[in-house]
C-alpha positions in Angstrom: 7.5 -6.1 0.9 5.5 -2.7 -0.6 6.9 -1.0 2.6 10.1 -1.9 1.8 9.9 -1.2 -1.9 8.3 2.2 -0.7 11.6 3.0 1.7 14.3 2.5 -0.9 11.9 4.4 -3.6 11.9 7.4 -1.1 15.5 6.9 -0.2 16.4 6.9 -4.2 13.9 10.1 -4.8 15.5 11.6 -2.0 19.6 11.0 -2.9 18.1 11.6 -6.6 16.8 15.2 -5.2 19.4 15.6 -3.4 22.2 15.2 -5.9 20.4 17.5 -8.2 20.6 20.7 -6.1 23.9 20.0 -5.0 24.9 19.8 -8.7 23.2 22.7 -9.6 25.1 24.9 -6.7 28.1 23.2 -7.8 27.4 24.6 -11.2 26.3 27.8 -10.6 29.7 29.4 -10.1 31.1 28.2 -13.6 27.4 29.7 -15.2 28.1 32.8 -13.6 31.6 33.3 -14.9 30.6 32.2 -18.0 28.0 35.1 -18.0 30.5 37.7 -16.5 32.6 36.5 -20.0 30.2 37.0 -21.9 29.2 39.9 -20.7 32.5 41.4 -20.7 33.4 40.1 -24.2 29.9 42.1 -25.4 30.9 45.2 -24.1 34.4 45.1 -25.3 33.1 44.6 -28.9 30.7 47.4 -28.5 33.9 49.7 -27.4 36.0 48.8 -30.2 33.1 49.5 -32.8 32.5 53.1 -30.7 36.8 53.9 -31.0 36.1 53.0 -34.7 33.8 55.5 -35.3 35.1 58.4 -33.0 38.8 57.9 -32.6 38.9 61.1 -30.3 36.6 58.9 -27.4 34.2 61.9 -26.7 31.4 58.9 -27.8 33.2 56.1 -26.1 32.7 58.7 -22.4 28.7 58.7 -23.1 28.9 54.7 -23.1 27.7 53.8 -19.7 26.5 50.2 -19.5 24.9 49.0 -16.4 26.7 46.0 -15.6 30.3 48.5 -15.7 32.1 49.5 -12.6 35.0 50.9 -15.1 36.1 51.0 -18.2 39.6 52.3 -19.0 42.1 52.0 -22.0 46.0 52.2 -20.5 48.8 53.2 -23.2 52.2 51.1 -23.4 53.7 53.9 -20.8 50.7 53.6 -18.1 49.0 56.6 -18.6 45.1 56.4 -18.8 44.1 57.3 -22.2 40.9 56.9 -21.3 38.7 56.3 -17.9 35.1 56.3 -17.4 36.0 58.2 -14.4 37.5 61.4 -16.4 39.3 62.7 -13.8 41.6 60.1 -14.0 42.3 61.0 -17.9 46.1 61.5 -18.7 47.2 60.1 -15.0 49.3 57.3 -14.7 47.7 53.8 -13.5 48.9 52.2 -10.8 49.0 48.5 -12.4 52.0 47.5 -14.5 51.7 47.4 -18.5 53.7 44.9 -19.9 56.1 46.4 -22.9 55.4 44.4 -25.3 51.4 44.5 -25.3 49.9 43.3 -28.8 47.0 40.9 -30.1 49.3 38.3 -29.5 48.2 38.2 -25.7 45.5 36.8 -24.5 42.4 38.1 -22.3 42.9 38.1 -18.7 40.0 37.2 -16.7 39.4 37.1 -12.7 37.8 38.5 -9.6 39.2 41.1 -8.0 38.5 43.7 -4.8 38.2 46.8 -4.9 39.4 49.5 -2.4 35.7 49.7 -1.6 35.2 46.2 -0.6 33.3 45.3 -3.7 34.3 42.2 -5.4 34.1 43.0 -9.2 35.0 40.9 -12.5 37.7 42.5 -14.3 38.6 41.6 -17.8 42.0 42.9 -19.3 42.8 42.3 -23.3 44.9 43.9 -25.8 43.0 46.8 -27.5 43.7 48.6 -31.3 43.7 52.5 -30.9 44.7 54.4 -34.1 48.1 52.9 -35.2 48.9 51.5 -31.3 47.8 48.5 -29.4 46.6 49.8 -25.9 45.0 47.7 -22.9 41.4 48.0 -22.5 40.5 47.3 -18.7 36.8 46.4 -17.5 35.5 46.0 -14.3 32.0 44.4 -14.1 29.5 44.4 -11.5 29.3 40.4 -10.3 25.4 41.0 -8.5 23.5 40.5 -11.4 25.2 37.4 -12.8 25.6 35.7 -9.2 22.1 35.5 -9.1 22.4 32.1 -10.5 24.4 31.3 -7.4 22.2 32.7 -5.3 19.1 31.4 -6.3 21.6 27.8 -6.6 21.6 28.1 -2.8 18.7 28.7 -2.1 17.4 26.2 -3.9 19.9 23.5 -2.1 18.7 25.2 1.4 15.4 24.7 0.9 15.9 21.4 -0.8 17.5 20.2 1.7 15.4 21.6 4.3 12.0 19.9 2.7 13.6 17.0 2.4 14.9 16.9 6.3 11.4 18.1 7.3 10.0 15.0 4.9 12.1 12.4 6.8 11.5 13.6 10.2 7.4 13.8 9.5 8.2 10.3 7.4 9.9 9.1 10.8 6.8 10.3 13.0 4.5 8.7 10.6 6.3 5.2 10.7 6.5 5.4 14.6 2.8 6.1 15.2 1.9 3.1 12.9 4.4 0.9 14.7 2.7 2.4 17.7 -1.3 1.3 16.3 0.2 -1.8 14.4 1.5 -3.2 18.1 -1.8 -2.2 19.6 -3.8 -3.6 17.0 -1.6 -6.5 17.8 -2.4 -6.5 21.2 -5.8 -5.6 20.9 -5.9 -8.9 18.5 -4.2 -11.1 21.1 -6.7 -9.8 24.2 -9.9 -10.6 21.6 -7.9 -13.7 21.0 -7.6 -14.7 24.6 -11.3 -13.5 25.1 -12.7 -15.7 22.5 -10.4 -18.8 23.9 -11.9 -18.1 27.5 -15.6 -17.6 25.8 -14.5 -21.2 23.9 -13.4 -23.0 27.1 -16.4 -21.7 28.8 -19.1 -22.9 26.5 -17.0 -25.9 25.8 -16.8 -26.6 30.1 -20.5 -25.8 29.8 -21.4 -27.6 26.8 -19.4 -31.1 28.3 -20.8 -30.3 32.0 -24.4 -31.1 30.7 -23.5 -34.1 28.8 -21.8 -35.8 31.4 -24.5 -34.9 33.8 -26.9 -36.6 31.7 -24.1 -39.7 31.3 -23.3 -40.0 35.1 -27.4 -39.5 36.1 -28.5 -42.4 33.8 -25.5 -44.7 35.3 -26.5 -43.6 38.3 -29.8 -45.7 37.8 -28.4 -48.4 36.4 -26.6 -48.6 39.3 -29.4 -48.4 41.5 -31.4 -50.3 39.6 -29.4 -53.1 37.8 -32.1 -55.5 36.4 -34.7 -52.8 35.6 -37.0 -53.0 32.9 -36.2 -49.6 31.8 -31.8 -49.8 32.0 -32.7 -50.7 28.1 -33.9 -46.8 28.0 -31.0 -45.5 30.1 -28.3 -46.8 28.0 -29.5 -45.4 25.0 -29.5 -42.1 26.8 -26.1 -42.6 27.5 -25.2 -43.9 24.3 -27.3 -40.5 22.6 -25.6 -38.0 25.2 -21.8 -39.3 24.6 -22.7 -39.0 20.4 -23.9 -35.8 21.0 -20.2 -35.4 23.2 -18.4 -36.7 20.0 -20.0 -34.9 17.5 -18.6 -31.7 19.7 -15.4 -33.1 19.6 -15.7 -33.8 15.5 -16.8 -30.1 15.1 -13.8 -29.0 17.0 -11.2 -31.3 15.2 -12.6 -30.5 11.9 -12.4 -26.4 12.5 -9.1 -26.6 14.2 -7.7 -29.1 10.9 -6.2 -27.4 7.8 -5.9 -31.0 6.4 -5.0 -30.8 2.5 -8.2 -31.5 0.1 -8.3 -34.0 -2.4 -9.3 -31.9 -4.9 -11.4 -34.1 -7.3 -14.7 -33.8 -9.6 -17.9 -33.9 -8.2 -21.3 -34.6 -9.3 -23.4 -31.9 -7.8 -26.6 -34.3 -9.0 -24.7 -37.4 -6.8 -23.8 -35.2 -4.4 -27.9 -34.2 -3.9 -29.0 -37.4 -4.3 -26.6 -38.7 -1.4 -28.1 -35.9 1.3 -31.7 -36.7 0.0 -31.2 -40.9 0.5 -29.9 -39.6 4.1 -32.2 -36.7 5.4 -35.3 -37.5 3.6 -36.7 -39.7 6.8 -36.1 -36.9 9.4 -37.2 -34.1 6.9 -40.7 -36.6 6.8 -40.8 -36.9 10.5 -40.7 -33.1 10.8 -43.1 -32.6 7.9 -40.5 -31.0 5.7 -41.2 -31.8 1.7 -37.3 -32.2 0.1 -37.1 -31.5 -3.5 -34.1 -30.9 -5.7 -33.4 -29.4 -9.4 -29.5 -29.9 -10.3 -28.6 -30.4 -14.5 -27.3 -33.4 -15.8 -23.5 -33.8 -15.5 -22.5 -30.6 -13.6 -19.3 -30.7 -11.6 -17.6 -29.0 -9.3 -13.8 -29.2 -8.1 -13.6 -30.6 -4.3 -14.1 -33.1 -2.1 -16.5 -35.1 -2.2 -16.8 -36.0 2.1 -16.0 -31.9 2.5 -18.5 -31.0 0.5 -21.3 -33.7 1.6 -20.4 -32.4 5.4 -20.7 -28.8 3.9 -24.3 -29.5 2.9 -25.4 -31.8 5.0 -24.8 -28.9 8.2 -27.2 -26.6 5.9 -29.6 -29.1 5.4 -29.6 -30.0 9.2 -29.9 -26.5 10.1 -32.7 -25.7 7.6 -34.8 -28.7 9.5 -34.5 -27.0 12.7 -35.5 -23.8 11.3 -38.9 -25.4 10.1 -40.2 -27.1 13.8 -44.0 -27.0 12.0 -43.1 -28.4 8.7 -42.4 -26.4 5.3 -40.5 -27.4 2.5 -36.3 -27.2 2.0 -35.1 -27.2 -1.8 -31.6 -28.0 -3.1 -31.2 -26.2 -6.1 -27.9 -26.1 -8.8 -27.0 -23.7 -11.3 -24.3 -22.5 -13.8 -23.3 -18.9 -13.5 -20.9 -17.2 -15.7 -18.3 -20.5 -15.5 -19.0 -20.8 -11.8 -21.9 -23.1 -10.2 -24.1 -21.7 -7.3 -25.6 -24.7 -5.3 -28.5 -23.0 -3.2 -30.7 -24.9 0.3 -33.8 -22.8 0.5 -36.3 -23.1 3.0 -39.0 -21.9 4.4 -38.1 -21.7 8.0 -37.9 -19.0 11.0 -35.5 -17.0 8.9 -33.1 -14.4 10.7 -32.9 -11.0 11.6 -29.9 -9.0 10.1 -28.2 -8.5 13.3 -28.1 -12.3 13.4 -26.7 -12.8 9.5 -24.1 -10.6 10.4 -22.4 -13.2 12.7 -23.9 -16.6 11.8 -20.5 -17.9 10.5 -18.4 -16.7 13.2 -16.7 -19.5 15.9 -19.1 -20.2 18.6 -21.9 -17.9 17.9 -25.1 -19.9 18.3 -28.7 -18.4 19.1 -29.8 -21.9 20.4 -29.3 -22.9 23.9 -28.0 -26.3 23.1 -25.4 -25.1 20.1 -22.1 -25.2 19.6 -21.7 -22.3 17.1 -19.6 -23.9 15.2 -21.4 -25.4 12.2 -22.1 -22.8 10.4 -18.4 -21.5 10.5 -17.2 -25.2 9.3 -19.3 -24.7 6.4 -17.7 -21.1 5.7 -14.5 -22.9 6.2 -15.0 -25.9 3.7 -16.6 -23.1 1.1 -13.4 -20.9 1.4 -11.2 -24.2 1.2 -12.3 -25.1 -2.0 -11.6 -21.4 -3.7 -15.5 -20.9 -3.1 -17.9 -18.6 -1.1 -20.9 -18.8 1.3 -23.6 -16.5 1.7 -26.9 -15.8 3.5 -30.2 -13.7 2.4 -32.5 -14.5 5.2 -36.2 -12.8 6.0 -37.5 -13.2 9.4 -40.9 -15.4 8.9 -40.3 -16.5 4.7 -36.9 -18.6 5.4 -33.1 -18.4 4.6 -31.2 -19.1 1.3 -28.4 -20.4 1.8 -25.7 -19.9 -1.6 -22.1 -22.0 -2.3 -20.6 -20.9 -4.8 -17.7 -23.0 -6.8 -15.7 -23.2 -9.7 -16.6 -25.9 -12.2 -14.2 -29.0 -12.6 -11.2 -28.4 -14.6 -8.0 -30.5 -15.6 -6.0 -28.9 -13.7 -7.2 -29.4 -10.6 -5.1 -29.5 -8.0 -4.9 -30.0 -3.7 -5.8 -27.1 -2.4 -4.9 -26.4 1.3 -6.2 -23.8 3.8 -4.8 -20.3 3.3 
């Protein structure tokens, strides 16, 4: 959409740009003429005021402006009564005079060539000398005014050029990042196919032991069907295909973007639930639970996500403590938003390792999945929350959800 939006705002600048220089050339010649007339129209009043004051010309022949190419008064019969060429004084002009020349006619304006090649601006009007009307002929020089056409052109040329060389470098640009976009796509699709093949690998791996440990143990029953220790056997064989579901469960719930029953949850209740439950293996382990949540603070989710969510941090804190310590569920209201913490006093992690503890399937234990952690990132970012990790090596891991409290307008929220 912003690519798009960008494309027809460069298209618009462009036809916008565009317009305006070929407007201003278009203009240029009527500024021009409109100078030449002015000009013309200046100099002709400055003559008449000069023939005013020295009827006999001798101060009109020292008037030599420098946009003139000639300047001429032509009697009724046409004879030159005056030429700023004064050689030509007294001869008879070439051009017709019409008879009954007065102030009656108008100015005549318009280009014309000369013998020379030179196209000049002449400018022909009826003109009062002593007790006679006779026509007063200019011939202006057009270089100075047609600047503005000039510089009109140019201005289209390189206009036009910028904005040809803008498209063709805009082009270029736009095929290069189709170029990296498709290999970033591809690049995307091979890491995809990598990860799928690390997946089915660990998966084949993960499956291959448990079975081996299913079909071993019903191997001696087999052998062995009324032995005193078949008892044992089949709870190894119930244990190993739990441990085979529980792989399975991890794998539905990642792969699910179910809907969430977004309702209000006691984080207290919600404590008090994973304490009931974990307390007995946290004992075995000599791991000392405690929480600290306020009275009635709620969050907005569900309340199975959210146990799940907590319960995989809680697990994962009791296998980082294999010599005892102590794990502490901790609640909190921050700026409108609660932070629910499980501190422990584990192994802790490197920082190479915190980098990639909630990605798919990355696991530094040799019996792991990889894929609790990442749930739990999932559930957090399901809920319009956030999981984080600050870790020391030796001194334990904490462990930090953050949520919105419970509002009225609480909705389902789905997976983005």
């Amino acid at each position: 959409m912003i690519r798009k939006l960008l494309v027809f705002f460069g298209v618009g600048l462009s036809l916008l740009l565009a317009w305006f220089a070929v407007d201003n050339y278009r203009t240029a010649g009527l500024v021009a003429e409109e100078n030449l007339s002015g000009t013309a129209l200046s100099i002709a009043a400055a003559v008449e005021t000069l023939v005013e004051r020295d009827p006999s010309l001798k101060t009109l022949a020292g008037f030599h402006p420098p946009d003139v190419a000639s300047l001429s008064l032509v009697d009724r019969s046409g004879r030159y009564r005056f030429h700023s060429n004064s050689d030509l004084i007294g001869v008879r002009s070439t051009e017709k005079v019409p008879p009954d020349m007065g102030r009656s006619m108008g100015p005549i304006a318009r280009r014309v060539t000369l013998r020379t090649g030179e196209t000049v601006f002449e400018y022909v009007t009826p003109f009062p000398l002593r007790d006679e009307y006779v026509q007063l002929r200019l011939k202006l020089h057009t270089y100075r005014a047609d600047a503005v056409v000039r510089r009109a052109r140019l201005t289209l040329a390189v206009l036009l050029s910028l904005l040809g060389a803008a498209w063709l470098l805009v082009g270029v640009i736009h095929r290069f990042a189709r170029r990296e976009e498709q290999h970033r796509l591809e690049l995307t699709r091979r890491e995809g196919l990598a990860r799928l093949g690390e997946m089915g690998a660990m998966l084949a791996h993960e499956i291959r032991n448990h079975l081996a440990g299913i079909k071993g143990f019903a191997q001696l029953i087999e052998r062995k069907p009324v032995s005193e220790r078949n008892g044992e056997h089949a709870g190894r064989i119930v244990a190993e295909v739990r441990s085979l579901e529980e792989l399975v469960n991890d794998l539905l719930a990642f792969a699910r973007s179910d809907a969430i029953d977004v309702k209000p949850v006691q984080v207290r209740d919600l404590f008090s639930r994973l304490l009931s439950l974990i307390s007995p293996d946290a004992e075995a382990r000599g791991v000392v639970m405690t929480s600290s949540c306020p009275r009635d603070l709620t969050v907005a989710g569900s309340s199975d996500h959210l146990f799940r969510l907590f319960l995989n941090l809680c697990q994962n804190a009791l296998l980082a403590m294999p010599d005892g310590g102590s794990l502490h569920l901790a609640a909190e209201l921050e700026k409108g938003t609660v932070s629910m913490r499980v501190i422990d006093t584990g192994e802790g992690m490197p920082p190479e390792v915190q980098e990639r503890i909630f990605e798919p399937f990355f696991t530094t234990r040799a019996r792991g999945t990889g894929l609790g952690l990442a749930l739990c990132e999932k559930i957090a970012r399901q809920h319009g929350g956030e999981l984080r990790v600050v870790s020391t090596p030796g001194k334990g891991s904490v462990f930090t959800v953050t949520m919105r409290v419970a509002g009225v307008d609480d909705k389902q929220k789905e997976e983005p």
